[in-house]
C-alpha positions as CSV (number, residue, x, y, z in Angstrom):
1,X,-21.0,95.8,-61.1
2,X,-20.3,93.0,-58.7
3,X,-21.9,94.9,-55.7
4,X,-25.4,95.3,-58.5
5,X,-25.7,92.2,-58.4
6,X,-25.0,90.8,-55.2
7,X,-27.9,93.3,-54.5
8,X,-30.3,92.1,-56.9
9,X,-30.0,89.0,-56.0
10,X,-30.6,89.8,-52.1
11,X,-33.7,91.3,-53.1
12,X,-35.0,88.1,-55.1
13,X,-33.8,85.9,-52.2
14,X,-36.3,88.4,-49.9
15,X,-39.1,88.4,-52.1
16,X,-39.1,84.9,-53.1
17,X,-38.6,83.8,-49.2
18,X,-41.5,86.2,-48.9
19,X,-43.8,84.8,-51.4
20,X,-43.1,81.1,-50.1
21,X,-44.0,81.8,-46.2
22,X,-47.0,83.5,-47.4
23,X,-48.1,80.8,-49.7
24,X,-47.5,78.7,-46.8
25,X,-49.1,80.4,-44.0
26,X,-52.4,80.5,-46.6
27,X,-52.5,77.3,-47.3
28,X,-52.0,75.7,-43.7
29,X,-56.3,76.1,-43.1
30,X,-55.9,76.4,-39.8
31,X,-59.1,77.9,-37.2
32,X,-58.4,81.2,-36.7
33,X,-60.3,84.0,-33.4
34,X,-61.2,87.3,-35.0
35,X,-63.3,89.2,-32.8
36,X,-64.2,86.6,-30.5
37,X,-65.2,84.1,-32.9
38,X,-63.6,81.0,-33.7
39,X,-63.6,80.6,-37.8
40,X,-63.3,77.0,-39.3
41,X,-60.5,76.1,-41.1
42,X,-61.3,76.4,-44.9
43,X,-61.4,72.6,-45.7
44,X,-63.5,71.9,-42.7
45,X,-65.9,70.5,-45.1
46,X,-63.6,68.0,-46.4
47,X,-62.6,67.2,-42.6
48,X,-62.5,63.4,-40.9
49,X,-65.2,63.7,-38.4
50,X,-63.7,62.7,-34.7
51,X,-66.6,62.4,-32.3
52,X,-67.8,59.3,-29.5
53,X,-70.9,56.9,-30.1
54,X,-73.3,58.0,-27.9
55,X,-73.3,55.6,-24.9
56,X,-76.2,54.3,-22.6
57,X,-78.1,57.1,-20.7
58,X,-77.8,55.0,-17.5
59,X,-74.3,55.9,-17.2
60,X,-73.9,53.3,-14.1
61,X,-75.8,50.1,-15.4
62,X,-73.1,47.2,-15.0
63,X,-73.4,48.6,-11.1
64,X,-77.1,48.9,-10.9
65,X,-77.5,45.4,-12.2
66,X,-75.0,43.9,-9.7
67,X,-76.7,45.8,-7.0
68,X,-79.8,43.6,-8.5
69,X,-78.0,40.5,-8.4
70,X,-77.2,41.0,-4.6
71,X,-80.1,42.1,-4.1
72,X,-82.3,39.2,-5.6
73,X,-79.6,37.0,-3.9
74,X,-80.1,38.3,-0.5
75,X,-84.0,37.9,-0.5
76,X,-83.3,34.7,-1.7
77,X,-81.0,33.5,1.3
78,X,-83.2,35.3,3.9
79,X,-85.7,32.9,5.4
């Protein structure tokens, strides 16, 4: 009798451990590759959106507008 039920309860333990990564694993929404292409998590509609503000197309205009300053200030100094 005792060795019964030290068995049935094994088997609970193993399919309710089984049933709990598995409800897990589904529920994590994370991207998944299957056959080269890379599938969205299932919430990525209700994602935060992470991207930069677009920045100045100049990418170097603090330089280009010392370079005018010295430049201005030269042609002024020069005789």
């Amino acid at each position: 009798m005792m060795i019964t039920r030290s068995w049935d309860y094994g088997k609970r333990l193993v399919v309710t451990s089984s049933f709990t990564v598995l409800l897990v694993a589904g529920m994590s929404g994370c991207q998944v590759d299957v056959g080269g292409q890379t599938l969205p998590s299932p919430y990525y509609l209700q994602d935060d959106i992470h991207f930069a503000p677009s920045g100045p197309e100049f990418k170097l205009s603090r330089e280009a507008a010392a370079m005018k300053a010295n430049q201005s200030n030269f042609e002024e100094a020069a005789p």
